[in-house]
N, C-alpha and C positions, 0 to 999 in steps of 0.2 A: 361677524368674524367667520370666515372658514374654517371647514374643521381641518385639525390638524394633530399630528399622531405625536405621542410622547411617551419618555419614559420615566414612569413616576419611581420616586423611591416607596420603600413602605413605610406606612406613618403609626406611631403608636398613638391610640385613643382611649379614654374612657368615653363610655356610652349607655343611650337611656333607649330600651326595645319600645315601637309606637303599639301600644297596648290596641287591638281589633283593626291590625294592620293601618291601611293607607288612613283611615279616618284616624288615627290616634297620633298622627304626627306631630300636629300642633299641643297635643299634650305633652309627648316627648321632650321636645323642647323646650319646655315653658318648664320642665322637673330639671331637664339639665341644665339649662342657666340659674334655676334657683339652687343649684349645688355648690355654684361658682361665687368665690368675691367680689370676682371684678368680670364684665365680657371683655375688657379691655385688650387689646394685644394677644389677644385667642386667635386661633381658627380654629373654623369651626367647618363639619362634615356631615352631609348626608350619605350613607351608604344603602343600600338594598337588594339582597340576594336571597332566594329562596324562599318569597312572601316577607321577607320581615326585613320593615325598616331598621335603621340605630340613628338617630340622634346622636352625635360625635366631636368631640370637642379632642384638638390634640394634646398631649401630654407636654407639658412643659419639665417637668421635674417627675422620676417613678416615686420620689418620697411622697411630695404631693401628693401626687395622685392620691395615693390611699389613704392621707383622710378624709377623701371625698366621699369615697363609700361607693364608688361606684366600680363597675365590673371594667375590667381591662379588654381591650383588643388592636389587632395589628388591620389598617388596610392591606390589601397585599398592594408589592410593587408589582411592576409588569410594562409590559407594552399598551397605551391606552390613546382615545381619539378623545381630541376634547373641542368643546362647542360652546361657547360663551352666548350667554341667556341675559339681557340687560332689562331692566324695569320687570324683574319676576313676580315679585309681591302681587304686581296689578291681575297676574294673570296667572295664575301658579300652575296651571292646568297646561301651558307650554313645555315643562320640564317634559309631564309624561310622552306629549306627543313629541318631544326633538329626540329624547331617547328611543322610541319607538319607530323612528325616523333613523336613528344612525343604526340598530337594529339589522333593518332592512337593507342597509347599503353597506355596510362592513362585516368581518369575520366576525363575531360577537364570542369571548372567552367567558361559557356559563359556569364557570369554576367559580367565577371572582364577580364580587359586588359592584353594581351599576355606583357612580363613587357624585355627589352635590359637594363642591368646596365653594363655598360661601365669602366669597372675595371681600360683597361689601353689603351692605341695606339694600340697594339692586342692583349689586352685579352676582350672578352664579355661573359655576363651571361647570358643566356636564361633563362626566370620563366615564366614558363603556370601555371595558376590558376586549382587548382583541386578542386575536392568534396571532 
């Protein structure tokens, strides 16, 4: 897939920080689904801005939310490029180089969180924040 430019709304999330940055990812997420009843009919969100992952799952209900016990946030909306990544699992080490990649060849908005939405078991989205 080419990239291509879009404009996201903003998403409300609770989310789980990757505890000693990029290694603590897969902990992240293995705290945030055990939060959850069900992964069923979620999306679910990578975000990263400023050294620090979140593990992000979107809000369905704000009542909900909070008795999950977990901390609230908004992605921001914005203008963003997005680059669809298939069979990620096999290779996870693609994410960092395709971001690093559109990095280089687009305005990159360092305001706002490099954004992972997690389509399906492998498919993922890549969204870099532009100007």
């Amino acid at each position: 897939m080419a990239r291509t430019e879009v404009a996201l709304d903003p998403i409300r999330v609770m989310w789980v920080k990757a505890e000693g940055g990029l290694s603590g990812v897969g902990e992240a997420w293995s705290k945030l689904e055990s939060k959850l009843p069900s992964l069923k009919g979620r999306k679910f969100y990578g975000a990263y801005h400023d050294s620090v992952y979140r593990a992000c799952v979107a809000i369905i209900d704000e009542k909900e939310a909070e008795t999950f016990g977990l901390p609230m946030w908004t992605i921001p909306g914005g203008k963003y490029v997005r680059e669809k990544v298939a069979d990620y699992r096999s290779r996870v080490e693609v994410i960092a180089e395709t971001f690093e990649a559109m990095v280089k060849e687009c305005r990159a908005d360092r305001s706002r969180p490099e954004v992972e939405f997690y389509k399906s078991q492998s498919e993922i989205i890549l969204l870099l924040p532009i100007l």
